[in-house]
N, C-alpha and C positions, 0 to 999 in steps of 0.2 A: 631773907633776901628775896626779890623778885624773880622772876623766871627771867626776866631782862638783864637785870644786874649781874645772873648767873652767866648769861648768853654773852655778854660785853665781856667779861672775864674772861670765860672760855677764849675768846677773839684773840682776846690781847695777848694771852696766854701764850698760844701756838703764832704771834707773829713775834716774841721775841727775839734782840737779838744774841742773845745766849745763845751756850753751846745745846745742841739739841739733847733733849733729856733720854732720847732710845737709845739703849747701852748694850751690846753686844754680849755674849755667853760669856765670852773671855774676859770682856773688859769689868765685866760681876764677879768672877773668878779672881782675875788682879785686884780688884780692890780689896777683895774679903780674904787677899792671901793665901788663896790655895792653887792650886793645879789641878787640870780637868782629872789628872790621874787620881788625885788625893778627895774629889768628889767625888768620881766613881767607886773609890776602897769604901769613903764613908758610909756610899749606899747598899754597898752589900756587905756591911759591918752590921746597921740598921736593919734589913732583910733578913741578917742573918739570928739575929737578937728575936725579928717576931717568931721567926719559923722556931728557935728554941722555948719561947714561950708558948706557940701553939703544941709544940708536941707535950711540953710538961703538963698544961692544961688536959687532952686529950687522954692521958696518961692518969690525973688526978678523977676524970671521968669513966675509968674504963673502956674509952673507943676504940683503944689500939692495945696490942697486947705487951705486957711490961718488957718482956726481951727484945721485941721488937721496938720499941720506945725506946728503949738503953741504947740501942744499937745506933737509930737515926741523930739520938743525943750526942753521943761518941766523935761522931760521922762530923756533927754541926759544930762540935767544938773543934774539931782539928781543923776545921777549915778556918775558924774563927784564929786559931792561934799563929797559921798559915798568913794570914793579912798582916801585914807589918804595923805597928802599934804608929795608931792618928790619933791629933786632936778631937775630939770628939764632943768638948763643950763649946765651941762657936756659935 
């Protein structure tokens, strides 16, 4: 396509008369079924998943000392079981 063709597109694009395509936090929330609360738990489910990865990793490498390693492990999983059980495959 031409850089014209593009430009005429783009135009007609943004004066349609549809409903505007800018969607709100929420209204991406409603659609996708969850609750800002239920995005927040996901993210620090996720957060919590690398920071368990990073320490076992750390721990596979020697950089931190194994009791101390066990300890932050401990720590990361009780928080983990502390989050109330979400979806998780969406």
């Amino acid at each position: 396509m031409s850089v014209a063709a593009l430009t005429i597109a783009m135009m007609s694009y943004g004066q349609s008369t549809k409903e505007c395509c800018v969607k709100t936090v929420q209204s991406v929330y409603d659609y996708e079924g969850l609750t800002m609360e239920q995005e927040e738990l996901k993210t620090i489910h996720y957060l919590l998943e690398e920071l368990n990865d990073a320490i076992r990793m750390d721990l596979y490498y020697n950089r931190i000392d194994e009791q101390l390693g066990a300890y932050y492990l401990e720590q990361i999983l009780t928080l983990q079981y502390k989050i109330p059980q979400i979806n998780t495959t969406k």
